[in-house]
C-alpha positions as CSV (number, residue, x, y, z in Angstrom):
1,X,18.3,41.1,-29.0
2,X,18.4,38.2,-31.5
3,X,15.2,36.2,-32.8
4,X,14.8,32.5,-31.7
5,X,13.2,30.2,-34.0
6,X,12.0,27.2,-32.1
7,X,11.9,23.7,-34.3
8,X,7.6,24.2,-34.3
9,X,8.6,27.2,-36.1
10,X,7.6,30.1,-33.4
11,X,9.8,32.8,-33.4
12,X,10.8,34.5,-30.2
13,X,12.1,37.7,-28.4
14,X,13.0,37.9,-25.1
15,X,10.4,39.9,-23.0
16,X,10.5,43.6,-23.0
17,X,12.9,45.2,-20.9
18,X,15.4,41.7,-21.0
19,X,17.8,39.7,-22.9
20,X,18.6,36.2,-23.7
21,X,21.3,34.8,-21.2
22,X,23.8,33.7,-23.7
23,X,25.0,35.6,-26.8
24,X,23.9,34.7,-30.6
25,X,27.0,32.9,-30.8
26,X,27.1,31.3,-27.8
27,X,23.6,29.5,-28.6
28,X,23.8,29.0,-31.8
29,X,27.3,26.1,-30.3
30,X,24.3,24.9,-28.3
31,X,21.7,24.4,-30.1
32,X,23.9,22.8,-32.2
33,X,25.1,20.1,-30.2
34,X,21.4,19.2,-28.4
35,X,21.8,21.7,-25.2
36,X,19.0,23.3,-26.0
37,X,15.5,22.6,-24.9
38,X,11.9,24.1,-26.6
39,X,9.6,22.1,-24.2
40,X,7.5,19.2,-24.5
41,X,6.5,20.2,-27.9
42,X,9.2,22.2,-29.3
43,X,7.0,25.5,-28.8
44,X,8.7,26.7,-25.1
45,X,10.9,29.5,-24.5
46,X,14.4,28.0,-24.5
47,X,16.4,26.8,-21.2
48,X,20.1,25.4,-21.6
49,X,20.4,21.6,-20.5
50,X,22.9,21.1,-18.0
51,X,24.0,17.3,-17.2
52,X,24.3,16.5,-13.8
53,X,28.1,16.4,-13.9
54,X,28.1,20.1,-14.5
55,X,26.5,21.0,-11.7
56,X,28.0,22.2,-8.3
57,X,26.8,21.5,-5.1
58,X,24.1,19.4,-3.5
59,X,22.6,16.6,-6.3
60,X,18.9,16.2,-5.6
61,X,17.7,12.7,-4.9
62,X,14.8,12.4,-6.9
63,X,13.2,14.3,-9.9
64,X,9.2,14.7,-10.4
65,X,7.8,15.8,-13.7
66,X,5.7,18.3,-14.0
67,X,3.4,16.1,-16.8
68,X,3.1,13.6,-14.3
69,X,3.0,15.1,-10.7
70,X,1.2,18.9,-11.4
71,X,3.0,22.0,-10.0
72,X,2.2,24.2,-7.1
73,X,-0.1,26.9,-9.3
74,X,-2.0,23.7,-10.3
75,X,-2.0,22.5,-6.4
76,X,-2.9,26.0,-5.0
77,X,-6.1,26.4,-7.1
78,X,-7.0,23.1,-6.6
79,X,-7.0,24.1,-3.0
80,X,-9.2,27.2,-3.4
81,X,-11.6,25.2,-5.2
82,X,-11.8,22.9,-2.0
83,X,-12.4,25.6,0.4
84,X,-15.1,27.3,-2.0
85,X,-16.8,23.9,-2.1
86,X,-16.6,23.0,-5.7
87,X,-14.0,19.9,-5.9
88,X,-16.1,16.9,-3.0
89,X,-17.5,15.4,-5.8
90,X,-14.3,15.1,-8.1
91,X,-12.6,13.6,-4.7
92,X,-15.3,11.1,-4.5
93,X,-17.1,12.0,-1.6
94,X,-14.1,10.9,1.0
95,X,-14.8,13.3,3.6
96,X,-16.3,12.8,6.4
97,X,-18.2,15.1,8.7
98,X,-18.0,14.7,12.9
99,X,-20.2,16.7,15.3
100,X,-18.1,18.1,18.0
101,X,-19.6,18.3,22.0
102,X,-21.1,21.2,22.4
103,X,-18.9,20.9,25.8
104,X,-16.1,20.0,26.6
105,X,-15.4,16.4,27.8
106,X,-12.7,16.7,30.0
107,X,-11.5,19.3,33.1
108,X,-8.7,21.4,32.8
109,X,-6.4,19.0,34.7
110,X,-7.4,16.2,32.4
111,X,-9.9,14.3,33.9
112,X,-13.1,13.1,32.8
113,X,-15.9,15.0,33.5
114,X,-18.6,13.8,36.2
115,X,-21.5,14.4,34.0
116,X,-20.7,12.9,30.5
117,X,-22.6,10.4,29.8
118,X,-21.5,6.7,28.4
119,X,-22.4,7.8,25.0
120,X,-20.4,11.0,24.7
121,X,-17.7,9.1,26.1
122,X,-18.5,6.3,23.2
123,X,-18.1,8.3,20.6
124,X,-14.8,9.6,21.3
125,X,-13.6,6.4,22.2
126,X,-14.7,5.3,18.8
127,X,-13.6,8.2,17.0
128,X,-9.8,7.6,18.7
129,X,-9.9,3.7,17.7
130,X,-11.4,4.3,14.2
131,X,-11.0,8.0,12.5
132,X,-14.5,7.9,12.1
133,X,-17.3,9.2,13.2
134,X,-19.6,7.1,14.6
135,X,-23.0,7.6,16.7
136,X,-24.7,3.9,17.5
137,X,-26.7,5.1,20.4
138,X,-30.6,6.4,20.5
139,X,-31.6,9.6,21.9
140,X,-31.3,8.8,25.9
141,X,-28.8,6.0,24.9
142,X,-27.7,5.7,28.4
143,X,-31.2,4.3,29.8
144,X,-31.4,1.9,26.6
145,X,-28.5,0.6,25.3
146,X,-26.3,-0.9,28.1
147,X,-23.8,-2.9,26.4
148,X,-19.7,-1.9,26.7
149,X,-19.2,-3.4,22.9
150,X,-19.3,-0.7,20.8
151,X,-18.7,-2.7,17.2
152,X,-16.1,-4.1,15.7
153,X,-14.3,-2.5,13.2
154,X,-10.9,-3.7,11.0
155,X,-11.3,-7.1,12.9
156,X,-10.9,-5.7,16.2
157,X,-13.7,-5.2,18.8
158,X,-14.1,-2.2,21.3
159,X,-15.2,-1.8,24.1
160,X,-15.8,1.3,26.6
161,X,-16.6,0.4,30.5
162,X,-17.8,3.8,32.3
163,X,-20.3,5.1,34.0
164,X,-21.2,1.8,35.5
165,X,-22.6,0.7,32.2
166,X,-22.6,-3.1,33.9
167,X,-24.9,-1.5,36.7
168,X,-23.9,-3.4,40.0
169,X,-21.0,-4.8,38.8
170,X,-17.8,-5.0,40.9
171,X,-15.5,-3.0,41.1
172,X,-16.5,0.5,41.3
173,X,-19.3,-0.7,38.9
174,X,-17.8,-2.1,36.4
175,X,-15.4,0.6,35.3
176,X,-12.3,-1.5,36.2
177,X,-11.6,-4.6,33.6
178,X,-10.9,-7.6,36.4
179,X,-11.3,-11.3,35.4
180,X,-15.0,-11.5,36.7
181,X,-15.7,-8.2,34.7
182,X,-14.3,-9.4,31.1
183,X,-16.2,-12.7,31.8
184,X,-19.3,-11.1,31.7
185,X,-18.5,-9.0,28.4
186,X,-20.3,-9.5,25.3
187,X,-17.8,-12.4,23.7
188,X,-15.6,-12.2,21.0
189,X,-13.0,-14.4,19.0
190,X,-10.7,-12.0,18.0
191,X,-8.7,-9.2,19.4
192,X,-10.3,-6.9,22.0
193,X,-9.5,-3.4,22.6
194,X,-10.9,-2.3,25.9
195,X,-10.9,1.1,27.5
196,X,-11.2,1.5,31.3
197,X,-10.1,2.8,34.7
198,X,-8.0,0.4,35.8
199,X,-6.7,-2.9,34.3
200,X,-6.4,-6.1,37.2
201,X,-6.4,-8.9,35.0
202,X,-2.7,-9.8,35.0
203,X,-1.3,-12.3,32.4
204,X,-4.4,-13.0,31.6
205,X,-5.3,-9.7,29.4
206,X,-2.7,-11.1,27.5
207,X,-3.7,-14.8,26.8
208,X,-7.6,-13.4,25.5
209,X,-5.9,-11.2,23.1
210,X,-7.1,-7.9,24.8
211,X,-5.1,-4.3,24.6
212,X,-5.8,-2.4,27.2
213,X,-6.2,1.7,27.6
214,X,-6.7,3.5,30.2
215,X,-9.5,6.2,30.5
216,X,-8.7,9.3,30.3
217,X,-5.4,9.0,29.4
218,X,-5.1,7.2,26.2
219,X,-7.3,9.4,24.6
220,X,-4.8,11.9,24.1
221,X,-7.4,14.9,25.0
């Protein structure tokens, strides 16, 4: 049970109980030639460096120090201070909070509901397209806002046709995008993502720049 000096000038034991792994002798010939290592600032218990042509076995791609990534007692509190609600502020605020339907939106064999509204159906919509949360619509949105554009966000617009939000529209109210239908949408230049029953507009969904995704079933519910 020989004392270790380290080059700060700590002296150390090995823990109660244990022994160093290597004889006097046998550190002393490493220490020597450089194969011994005190830490950062020559204050750490010592550990033997071994050179990668030493080792046996699987060689490990790349190597993260601990100075400059953290370790996983730094990563686990760091998580507990999270969840206790002490850390949103160090983050900078980046989280964002959605309000779930009280109900859900779709039946048990996938399909939308009869009774959601064009608003509930908005905001997933928007929340699919965008990871956001995102509520444009006034109390009783449905009697007052009646347009399928919902914004337009990263340079794309979107759009939601349900629940014949183009009244009398053909067909089926305007839930289906046909040529006549995407005439009549509120325009824009760029590229159009547009959610709806049906798609009948051929070659020419194409040619306006529109991606089209079919209701319910691109919503991954």
């Amino acid at each position: 049970m020989y004392e270790i000096e380290t080059p700060s000038g700590r002296k150390l034991r090995p823990p109660e109980g244990r022994c160093w792994s290597t004889i006097e002798s046998e550190f002393l010939k490493l220490k020597a030639v450089g194969r011994i290592y005190f830490g950062k600032d020559g204050t750490d218990q010592p550990s033997t460096i071994r050179y990668l042509s030493e080792v046996k076995g699987f060689i490990p791609w790349t190597w993260w120090p601990h100075d400059e990534v953290g370790h996983s007692d730094e990563s686990r509190k760091e998580v507990q201070d999270i969840a206790k609600g002490n850390v949103i502020e160090a983050l900078g605020s980046g989280f964002q909070f959605c309000r779930l339907s009280a109900e859900p939106l779709f039946t048990a064999d996938g399909r939308i509901r009869p009774d959601v509204s064009f608003a509930q159906l908005a905001e997933l919509v928007w929340f699919a397209e965008t990871g956001t949360g995102f509520s444009p619509f006034p109390p009783k949105a449905e009697d007052t806002h009646r347009s399928p554009l919902l914004g337009v966000h990263e340079g794309r617009a979107i759009y939601l046709l349900y629940n014949r939000i183009l009244r009398d529209k053909p067909v089926a109210g305007g839930n289906v995008l046909t040529g006549p239908v995407f005439d009549i949408l509120p325009k824009f230049a760029g590229p159009k993502v547009i959610y709806a029953a049906a798609n009948r507009m051929g070659a020419r969904a194409i040619r306006e720049n529109v991606t089209f995704k079919q209701t319910p079933y691109a919503l991954e519910v």
